[in-house]
FIKOLZA-1660 file (N, C-alpha, C; in steps of 0.1 Angstrom, whole numbers, plus 5000, padded with zeros to 4 digits):
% residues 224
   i   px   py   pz ch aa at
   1 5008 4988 5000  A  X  N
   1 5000 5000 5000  A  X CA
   1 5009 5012 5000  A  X  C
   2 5003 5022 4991  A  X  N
   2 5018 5031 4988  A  X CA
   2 5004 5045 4992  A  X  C
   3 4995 5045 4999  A  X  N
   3 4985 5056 5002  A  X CA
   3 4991 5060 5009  A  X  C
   4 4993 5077 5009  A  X  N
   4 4999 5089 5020  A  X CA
   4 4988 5095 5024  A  X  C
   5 4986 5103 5034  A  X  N
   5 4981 5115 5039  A  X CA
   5 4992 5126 5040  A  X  C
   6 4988 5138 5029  A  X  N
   6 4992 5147 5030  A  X CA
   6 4983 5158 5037  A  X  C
   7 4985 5163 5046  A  X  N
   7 4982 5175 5054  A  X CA
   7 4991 5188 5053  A  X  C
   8 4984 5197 5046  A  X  N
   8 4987 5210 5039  A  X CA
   8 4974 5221 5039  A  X  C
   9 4976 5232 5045  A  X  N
   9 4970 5240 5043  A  X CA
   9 4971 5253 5033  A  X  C
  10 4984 5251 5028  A  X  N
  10 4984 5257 5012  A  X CA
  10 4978 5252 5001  A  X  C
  11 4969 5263 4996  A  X  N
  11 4959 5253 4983  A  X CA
  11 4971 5253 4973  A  X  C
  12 4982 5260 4968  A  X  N
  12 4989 5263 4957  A  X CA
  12 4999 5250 4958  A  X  C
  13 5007 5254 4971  A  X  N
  13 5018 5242 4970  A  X CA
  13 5012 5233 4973  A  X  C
  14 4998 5227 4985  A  X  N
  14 4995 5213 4983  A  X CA
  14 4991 5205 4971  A  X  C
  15 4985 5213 4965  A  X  N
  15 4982 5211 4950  A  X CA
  15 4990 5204 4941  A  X  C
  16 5001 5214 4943  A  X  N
  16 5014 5211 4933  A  X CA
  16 5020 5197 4939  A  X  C
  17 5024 5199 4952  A  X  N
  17 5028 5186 4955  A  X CA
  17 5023 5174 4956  A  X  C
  18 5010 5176 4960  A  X  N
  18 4998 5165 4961  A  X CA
  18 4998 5157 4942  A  X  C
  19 5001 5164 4933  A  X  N
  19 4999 5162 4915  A  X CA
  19 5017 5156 4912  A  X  C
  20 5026 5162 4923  A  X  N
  20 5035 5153 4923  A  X CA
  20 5039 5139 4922  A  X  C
  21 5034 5138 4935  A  X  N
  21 5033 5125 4943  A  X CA
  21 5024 5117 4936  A  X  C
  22 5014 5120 4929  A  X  N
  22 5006 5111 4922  A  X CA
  22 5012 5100 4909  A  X  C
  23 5024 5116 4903  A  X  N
  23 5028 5110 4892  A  X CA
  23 5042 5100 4894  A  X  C
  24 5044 5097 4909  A  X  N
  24 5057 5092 4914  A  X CA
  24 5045 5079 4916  A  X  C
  25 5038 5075 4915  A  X  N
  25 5023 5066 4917  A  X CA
  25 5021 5061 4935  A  X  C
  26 5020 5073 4941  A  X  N
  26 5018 5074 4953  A  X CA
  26 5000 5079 4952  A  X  C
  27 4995 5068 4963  A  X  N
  27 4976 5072 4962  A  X CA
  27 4977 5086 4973  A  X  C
  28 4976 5093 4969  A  X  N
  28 4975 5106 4982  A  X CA
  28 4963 5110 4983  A  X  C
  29 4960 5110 4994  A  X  N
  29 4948 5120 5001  A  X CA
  29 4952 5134 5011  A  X  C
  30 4945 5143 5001  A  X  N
  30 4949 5156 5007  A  X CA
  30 4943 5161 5014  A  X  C
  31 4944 5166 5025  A  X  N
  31 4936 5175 5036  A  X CA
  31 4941 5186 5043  A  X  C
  32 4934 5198 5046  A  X  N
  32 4941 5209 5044  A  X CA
  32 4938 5215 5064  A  X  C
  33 4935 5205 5067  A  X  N
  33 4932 5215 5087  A  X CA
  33 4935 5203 5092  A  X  C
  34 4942 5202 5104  A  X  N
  34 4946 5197 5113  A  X CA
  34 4932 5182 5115  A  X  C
  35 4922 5194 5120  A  X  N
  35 4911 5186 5124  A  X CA
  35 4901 5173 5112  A  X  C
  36 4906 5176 5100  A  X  N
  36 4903 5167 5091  A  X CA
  36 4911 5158 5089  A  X  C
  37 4921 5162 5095  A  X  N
  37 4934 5147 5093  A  X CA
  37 4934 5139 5104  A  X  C
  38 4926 5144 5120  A  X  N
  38 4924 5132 5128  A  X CA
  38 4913 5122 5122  A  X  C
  39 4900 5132 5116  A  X  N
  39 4890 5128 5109  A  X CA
  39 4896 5116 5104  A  X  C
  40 4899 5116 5091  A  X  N
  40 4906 5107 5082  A  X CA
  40 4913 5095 5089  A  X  C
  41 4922 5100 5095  A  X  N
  41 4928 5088 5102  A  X CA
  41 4923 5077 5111  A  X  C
  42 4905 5082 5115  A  X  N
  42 4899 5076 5123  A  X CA
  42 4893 5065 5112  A  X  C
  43 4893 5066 5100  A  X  N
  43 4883 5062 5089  A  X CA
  43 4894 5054 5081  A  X  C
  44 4909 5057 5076  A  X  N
  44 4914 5048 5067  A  X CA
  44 4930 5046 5070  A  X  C
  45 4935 5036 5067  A  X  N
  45 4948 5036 5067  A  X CA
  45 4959 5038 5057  A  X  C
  46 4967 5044 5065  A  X  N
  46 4978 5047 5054  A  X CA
  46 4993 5044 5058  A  X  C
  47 5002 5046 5044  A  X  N
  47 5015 5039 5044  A  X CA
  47 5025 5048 5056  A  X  C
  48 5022 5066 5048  A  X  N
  48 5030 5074 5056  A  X CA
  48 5022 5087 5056  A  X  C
  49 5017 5095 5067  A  X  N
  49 5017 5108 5072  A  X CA
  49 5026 5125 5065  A  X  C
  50 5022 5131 5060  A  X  N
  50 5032 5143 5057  A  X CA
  50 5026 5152 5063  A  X  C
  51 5029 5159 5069  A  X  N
  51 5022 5168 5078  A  X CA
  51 5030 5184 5081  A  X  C
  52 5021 5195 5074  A  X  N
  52 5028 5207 5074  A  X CA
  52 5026 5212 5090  A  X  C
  53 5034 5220 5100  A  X  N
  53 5028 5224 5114  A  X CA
  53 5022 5234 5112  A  X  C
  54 5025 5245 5107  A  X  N
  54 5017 5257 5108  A  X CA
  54 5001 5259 5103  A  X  C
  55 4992 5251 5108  A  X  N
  55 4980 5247 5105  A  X CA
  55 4973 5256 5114  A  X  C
  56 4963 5263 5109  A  X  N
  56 4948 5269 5118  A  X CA
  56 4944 5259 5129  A  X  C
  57 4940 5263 5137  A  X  N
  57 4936 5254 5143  A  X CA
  57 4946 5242 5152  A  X  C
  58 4944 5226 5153  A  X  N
  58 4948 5219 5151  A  X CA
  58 4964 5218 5142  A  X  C
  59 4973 5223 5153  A  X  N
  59 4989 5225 5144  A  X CA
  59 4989 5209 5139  A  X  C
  60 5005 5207 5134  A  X  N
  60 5010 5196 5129  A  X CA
  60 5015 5189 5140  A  X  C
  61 5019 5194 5149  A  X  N
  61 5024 5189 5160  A  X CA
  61 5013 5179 5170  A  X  C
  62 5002 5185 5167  A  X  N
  62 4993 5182 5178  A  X CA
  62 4982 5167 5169  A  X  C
  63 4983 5165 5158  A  X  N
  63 4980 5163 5146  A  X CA
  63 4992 5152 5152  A  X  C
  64 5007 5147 5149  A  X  N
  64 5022 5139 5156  A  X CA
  64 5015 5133 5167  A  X  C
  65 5009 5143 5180  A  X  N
  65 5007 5136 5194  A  X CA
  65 4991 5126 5190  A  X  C
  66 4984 5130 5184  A  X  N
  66 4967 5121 5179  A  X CA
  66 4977 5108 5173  A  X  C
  67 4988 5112 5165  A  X  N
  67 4989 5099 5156  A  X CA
  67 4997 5084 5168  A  X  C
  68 5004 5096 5172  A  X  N
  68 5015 5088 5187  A  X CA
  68 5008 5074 5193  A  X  C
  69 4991 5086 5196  A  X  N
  69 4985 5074 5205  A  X CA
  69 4971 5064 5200  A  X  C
  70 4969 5072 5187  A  X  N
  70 4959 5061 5176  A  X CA
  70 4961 5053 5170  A  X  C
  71 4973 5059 5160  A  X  N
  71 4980 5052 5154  A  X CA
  71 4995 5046 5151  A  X  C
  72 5000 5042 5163  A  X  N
  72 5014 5049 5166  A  X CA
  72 5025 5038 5154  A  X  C
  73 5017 5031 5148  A  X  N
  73 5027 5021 5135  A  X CA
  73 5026 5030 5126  A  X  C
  74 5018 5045 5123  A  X  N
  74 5021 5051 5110  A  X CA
  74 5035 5062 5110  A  X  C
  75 5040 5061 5102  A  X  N
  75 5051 5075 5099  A  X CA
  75 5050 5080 5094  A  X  C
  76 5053 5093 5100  A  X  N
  76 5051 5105 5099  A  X CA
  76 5065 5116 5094  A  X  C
  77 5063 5125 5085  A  X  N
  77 5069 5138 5081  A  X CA
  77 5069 5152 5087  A  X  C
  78 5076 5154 5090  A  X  N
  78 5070 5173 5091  A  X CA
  78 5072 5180 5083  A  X  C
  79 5067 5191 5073  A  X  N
  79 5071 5198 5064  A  X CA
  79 5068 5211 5073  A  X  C
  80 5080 5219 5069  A  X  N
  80 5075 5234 5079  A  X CA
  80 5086 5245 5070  A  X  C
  81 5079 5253 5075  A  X  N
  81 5090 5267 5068  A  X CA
  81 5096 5270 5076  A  X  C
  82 5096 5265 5088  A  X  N
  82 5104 5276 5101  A  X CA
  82 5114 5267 5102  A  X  C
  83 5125 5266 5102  A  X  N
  83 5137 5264 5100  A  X CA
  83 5144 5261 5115  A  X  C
  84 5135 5267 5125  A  X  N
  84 5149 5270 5139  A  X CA
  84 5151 5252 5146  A  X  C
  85 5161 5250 5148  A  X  N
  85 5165 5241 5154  A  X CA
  85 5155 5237 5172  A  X  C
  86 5148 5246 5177  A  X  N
  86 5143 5238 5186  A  X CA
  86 5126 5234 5180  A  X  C
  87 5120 5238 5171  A  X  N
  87 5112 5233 5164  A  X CA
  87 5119 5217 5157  A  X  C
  88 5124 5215 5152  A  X  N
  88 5131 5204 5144  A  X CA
  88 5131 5196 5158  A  X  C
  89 5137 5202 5168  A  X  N
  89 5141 5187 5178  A  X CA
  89 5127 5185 5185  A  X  C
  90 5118 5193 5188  A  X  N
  90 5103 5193 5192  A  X CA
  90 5099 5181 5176  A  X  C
  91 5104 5182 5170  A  X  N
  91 5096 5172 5161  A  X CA
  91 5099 5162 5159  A  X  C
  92 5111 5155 5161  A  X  N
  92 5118 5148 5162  A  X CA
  92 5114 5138 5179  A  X  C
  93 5111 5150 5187  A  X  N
  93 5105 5142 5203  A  X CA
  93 5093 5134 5203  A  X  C
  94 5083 5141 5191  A  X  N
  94 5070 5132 5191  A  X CA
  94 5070 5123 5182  A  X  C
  95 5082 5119 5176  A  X  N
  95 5086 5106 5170  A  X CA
  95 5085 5109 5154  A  X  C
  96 5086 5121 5149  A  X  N
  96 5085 5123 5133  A  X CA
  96 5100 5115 5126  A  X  C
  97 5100 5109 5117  A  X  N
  97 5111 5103 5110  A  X CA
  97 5123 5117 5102  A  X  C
  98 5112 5126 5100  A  X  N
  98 5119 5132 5091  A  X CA
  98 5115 5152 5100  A  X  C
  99 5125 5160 5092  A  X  N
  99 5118 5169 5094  A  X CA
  99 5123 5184 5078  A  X  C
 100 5114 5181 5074  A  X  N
 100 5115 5190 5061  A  X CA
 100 5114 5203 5063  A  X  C
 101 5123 5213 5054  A  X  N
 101 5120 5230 5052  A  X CA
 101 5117 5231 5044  A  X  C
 102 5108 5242 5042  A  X  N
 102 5097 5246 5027  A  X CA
 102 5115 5254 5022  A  X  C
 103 5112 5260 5011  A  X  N
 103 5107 5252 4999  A  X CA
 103 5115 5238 4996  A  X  C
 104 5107 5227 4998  A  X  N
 104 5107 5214 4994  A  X CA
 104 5112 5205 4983  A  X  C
 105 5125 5200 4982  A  X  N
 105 5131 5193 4970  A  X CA
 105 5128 5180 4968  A  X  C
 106 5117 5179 4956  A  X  N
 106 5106 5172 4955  A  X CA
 106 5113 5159 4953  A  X  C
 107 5121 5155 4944  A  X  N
 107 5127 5142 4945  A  X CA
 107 5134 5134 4958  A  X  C
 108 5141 5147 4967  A  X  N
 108 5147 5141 4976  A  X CA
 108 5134 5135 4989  A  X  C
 109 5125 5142 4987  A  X  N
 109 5114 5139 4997  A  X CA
 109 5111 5127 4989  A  X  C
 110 5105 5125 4977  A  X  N
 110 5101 5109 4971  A  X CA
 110 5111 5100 4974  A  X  C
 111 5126 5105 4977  A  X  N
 111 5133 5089 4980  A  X CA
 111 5129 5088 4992  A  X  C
 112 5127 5100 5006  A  X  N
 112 5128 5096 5022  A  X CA
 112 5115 5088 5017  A  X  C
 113 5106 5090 5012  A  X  N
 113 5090 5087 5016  A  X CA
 113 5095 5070 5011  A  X  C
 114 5101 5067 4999  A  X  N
 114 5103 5054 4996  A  X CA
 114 5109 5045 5005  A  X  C
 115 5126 5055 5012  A  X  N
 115 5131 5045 5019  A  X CA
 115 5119 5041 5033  A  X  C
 116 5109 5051 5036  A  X  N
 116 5103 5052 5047  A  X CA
 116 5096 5036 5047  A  X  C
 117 5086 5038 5038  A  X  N
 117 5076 5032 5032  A  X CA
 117 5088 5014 5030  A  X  C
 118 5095 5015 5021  A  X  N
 118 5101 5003 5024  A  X CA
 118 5106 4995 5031  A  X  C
 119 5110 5005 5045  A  X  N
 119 5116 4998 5057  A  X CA
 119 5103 4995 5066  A  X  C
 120 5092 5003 5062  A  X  N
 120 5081 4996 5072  A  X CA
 120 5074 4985 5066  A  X  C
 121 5078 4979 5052  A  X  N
 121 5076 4967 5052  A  X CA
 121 5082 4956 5054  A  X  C
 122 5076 4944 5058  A  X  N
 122 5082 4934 5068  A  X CA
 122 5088 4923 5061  A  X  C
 123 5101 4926 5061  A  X  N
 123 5108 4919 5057  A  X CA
 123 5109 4897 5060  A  X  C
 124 5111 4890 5048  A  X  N
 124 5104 4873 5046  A  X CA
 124 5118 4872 5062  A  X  C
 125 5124 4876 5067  A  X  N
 125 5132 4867 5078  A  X CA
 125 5135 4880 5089  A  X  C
 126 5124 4887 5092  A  X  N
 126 5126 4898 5101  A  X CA
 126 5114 4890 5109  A  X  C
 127 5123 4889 5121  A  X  N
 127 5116 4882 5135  A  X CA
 127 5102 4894 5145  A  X  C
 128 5093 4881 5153  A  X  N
 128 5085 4894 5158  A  X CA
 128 5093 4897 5168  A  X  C
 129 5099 4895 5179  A  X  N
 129 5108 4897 5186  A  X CA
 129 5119 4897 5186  A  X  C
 130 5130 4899 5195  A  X  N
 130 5141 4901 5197  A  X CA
 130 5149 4902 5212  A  X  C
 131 5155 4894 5215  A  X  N
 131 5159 4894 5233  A  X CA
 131 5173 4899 5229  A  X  C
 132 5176 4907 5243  A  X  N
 132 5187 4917 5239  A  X CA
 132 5188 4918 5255  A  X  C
 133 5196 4902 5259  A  X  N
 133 5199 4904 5274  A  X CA
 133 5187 4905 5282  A  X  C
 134 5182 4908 5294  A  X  N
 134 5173 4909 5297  A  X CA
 134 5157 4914 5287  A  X  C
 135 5164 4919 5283  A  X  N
 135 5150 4927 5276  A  X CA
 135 5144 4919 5264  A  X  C
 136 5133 4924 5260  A  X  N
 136 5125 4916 5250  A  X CA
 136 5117 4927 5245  A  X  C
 137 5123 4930 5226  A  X  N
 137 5120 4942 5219  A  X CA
 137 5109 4934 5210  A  X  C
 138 5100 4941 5209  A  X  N
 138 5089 4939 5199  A  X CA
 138 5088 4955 5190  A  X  C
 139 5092 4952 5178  A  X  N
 139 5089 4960 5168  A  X CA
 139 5080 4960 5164  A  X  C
 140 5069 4954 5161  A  X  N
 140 5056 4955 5156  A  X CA
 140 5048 4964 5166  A  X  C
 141 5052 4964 5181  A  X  N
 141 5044 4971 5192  A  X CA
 141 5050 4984 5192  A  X  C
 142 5060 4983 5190  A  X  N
 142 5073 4994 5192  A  X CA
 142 5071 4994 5211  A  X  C
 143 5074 4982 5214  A  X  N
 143 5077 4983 5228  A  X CA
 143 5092 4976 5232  A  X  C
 144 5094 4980 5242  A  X  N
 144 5109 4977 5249  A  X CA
 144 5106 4974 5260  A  X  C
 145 5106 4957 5267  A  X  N
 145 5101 4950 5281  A  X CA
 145 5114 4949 5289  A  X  C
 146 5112 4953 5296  A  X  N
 146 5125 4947 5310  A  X CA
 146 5117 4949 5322  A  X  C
 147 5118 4932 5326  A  X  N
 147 5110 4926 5336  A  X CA
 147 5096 4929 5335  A  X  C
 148 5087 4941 5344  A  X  N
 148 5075 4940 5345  A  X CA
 148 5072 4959 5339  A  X  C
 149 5088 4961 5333  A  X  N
 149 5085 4975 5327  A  X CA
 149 5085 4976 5312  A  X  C
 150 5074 4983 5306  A  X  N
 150 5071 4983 5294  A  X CA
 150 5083 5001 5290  A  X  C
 151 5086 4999 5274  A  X  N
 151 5092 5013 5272  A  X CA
 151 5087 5012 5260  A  X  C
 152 5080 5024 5258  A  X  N
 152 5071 5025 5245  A  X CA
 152 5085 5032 5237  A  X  C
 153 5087 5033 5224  A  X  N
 153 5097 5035 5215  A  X CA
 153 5089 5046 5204  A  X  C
 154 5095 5057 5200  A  X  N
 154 5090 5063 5184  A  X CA
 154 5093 5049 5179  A  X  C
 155 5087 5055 5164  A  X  N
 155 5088 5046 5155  A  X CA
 155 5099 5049 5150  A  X  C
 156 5105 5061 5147  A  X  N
 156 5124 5060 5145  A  X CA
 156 5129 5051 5152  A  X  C
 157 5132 5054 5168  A  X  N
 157 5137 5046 5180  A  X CA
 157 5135 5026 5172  A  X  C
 158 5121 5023 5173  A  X  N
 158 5123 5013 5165  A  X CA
 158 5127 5008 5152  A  X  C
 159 5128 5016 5146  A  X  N
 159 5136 5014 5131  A  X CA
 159 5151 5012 5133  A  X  C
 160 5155 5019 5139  A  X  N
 160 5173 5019 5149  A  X CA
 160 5175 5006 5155  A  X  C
 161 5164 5005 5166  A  X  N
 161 5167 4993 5175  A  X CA
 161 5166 4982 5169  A  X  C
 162 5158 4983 5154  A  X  N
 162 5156 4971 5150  A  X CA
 162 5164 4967 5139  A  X  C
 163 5178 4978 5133  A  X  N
 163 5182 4973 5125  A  X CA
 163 5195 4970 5133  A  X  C
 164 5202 4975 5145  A  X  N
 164 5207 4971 5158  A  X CA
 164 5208 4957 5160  A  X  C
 165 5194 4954 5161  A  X  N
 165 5192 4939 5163  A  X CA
 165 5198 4927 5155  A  X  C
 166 5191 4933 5142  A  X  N
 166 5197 4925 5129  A  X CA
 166 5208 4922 5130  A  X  C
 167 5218 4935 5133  A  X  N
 167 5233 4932 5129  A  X CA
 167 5240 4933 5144  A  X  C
 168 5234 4923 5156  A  X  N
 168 5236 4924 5169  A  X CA
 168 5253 4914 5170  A  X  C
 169 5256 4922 5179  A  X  N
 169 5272 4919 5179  A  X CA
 169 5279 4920 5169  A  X  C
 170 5279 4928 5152  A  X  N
 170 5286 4929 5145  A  X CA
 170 5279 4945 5143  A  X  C
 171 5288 4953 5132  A  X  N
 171 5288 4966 5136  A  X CA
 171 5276 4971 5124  A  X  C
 172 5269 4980 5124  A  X  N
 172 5259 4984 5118  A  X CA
 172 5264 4997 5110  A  X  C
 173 5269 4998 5100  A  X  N
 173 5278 5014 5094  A  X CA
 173 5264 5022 5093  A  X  C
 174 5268 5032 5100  A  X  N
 174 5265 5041 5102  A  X CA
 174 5257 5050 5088  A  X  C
 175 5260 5049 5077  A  X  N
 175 5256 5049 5063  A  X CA
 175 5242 5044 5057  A  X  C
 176 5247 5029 5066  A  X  N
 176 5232 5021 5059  A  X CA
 176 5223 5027 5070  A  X  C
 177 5222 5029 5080  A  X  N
 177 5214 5035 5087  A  X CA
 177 5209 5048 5086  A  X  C
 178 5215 5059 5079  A  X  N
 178 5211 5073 5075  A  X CA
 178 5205 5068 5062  A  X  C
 179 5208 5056 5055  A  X  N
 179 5202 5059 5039  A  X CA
 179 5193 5054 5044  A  X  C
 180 5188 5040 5051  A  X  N
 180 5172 5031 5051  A  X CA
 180 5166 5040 5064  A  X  C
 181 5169 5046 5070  A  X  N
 181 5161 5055 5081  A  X CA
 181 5159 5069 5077  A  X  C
 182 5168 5075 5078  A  X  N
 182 5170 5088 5073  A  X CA
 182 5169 5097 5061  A  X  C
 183 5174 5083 5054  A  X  N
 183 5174 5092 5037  A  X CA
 183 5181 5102 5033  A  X  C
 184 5191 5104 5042  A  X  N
 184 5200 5117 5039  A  X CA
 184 5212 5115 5051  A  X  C
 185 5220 5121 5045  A  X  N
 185 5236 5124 5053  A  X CA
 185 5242 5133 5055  A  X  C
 186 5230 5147 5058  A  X  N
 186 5237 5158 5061  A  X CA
 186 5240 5160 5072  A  X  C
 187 5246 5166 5081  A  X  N
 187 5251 5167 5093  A  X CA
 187 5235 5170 5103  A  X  C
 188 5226 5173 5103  A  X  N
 188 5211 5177 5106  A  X CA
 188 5210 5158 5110  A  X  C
 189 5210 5151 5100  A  X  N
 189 5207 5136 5098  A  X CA
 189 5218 5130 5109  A  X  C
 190 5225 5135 5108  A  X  N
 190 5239 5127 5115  A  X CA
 190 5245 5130 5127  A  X  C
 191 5234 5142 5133  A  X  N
 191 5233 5147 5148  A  X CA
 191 5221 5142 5148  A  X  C
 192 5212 5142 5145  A  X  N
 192 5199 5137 5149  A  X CA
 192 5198 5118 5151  A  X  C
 193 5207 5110 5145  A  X  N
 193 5209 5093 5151  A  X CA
 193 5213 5096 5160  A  X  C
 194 5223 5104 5162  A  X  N
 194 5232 5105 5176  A  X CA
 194 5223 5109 5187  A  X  C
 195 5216 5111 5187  A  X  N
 195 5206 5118 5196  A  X CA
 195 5198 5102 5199  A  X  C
 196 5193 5097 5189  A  X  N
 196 5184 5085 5188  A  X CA
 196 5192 5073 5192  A  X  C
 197 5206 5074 5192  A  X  N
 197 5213 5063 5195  A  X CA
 197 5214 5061 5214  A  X  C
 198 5216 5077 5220  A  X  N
 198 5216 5082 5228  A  X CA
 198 5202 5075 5238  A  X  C
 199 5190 5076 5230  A  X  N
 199 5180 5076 5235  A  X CA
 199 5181 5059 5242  A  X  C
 200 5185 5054 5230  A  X  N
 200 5188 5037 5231  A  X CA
 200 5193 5033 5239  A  X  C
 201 5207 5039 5243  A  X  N
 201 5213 5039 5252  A  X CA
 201 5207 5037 5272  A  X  C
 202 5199 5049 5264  A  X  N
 202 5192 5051 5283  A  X CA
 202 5180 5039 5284  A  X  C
 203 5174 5036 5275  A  X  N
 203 5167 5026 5275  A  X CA
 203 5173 5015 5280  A  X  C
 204 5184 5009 5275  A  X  N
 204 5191 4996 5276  A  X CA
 204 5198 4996 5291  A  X  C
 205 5200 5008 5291  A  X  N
 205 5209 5009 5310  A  X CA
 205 5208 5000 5321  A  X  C
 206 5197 4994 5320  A  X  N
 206 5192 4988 5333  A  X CA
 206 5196 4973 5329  A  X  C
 207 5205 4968 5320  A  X  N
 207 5211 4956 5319  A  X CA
 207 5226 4962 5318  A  X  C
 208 5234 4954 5322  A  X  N
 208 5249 4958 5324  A  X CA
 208 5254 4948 5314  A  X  C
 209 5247 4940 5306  A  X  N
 209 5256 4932 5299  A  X CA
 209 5250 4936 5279  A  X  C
 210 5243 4947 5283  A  X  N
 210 5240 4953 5267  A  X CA
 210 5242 4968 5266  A  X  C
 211 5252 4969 5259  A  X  N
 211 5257 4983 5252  A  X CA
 211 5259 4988 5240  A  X  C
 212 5256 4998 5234  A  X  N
 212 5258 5004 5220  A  X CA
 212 5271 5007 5218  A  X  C
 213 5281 5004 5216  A  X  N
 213 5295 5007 5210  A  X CA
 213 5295 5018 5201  A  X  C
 214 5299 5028 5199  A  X  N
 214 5305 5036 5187  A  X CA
 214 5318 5031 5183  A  X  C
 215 5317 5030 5166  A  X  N
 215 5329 5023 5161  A  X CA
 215 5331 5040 5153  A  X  C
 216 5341 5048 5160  A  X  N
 216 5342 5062 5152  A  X CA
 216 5342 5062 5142  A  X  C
 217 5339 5071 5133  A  X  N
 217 5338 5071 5117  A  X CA
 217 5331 5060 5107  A  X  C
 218 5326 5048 5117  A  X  N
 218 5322 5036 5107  A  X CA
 218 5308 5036 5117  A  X  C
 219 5304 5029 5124  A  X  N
 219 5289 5028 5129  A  X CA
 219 5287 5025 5144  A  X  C
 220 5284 5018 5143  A  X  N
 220 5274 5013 5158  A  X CA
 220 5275 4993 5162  A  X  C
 221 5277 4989 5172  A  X  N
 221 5275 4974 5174  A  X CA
 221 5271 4978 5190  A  X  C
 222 5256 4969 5184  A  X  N
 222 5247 4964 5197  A  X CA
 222 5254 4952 5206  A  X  C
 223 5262 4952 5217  A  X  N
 223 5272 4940 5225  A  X CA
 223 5256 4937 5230  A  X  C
 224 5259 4921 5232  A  X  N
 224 5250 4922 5242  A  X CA
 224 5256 4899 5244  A  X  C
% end
């Protein structure tokens, strides 16, 4: 299923982009208020979320926190014009994969949406679980169990943890993780894992025998 929800309150650029994505053979449904995109989401399902913040009403943000707790397997985009770095990390906290500036470079967004959309399909030898020392990760829940405590994860956090898993005790480059998560390698992309790796980190703490390694300049190995 390759259907998006675009949430845009520009008639001109949603338009434009929405006639984009069509011709990239993406099914888009456009909606232009906050409050028609909880609408919608109550009624159909989709592959990935694009969501502009500066909305009347019902921002983009608040529109991120409805999806958090309805729908929390969909992913989500932020498109915004405001550029400042504590907006970006605010979007990045309610679990957005990505976070776009207007004006928008239309192919590089059709590869994040691809890589997005392909890594959230389930791969023929990708396990429902995963034990990681004490703990027991479920990617399909996006939860993280240790003992009788549940740790709910973004859907980034699990995209990380779960290609972590895959390549557990051997090293994960750093690369293939910005291209199948991220879709980009600019330094924005490459402070922002570090942040997500960080997050992992605190999560995993309460077992002494699993840790994230940084291999400098190459990637990441999940010890455990």
């Amino acid at each position: 299923m390759n259907e998006i929800l675009l949430v845009e309150d520009d008639p001109s650029f949603g338009y434009i982009l929405s006639e984009y994505l069509k011709m990239q053979d993406f099914q888009v449904h456009w909606v232009k208020t906050g409050e028609a995109a909880i609408k919608i989401l109550e009624q159909k399902t989709f592959a990935l979320a694009i969501l502009d913040i500066m909305l009347s009403g019902i921002d983009g943000f608040e529109v991120a926190t409805n999806i958090k707790k309805t729908n929390a397997d969909l992913p989500f985009i932020f498109l915004s014009a405001n550029s400042l770095k504590i907006d970006k990390l605010k979007g990045f906290k309610v679990g957005a994969f990505d976070y776009i500036t207007k004006p928008v470079d239309e192919e590089l967004l059709v590869a994040k949406i691809k890589a997005l959309i392909g890594h959230g399909k389930k791969k023929d030898n990708t396990k429902d679980h995963y034990e990681i020392g004490a703990y027991l990760f479920d990617p399909n829940l996006y939860k993280l169990k240790f003992e009788n405590q549940n740790i709910k994860l973004t859907a980034r956090e699990t995209a990380l943890m779960q290609m972590l898993c895959e390549h557990q005790n051997q090293l994960l480059p750093r690369r293939k993780a910005l291209d199948e998560i991220w879709g980009a390698h600019d330094e924005f992309s490459r402070k922002s894992m570090d942040v997500f790796i960080s997050h992992l980190r605190k999560y995993l703490s309460q077992d002494d025998s699993v840790s994230i390694e940084n291999i400098h300049g190459k990637g990441f190995i999940l010890k455990c």
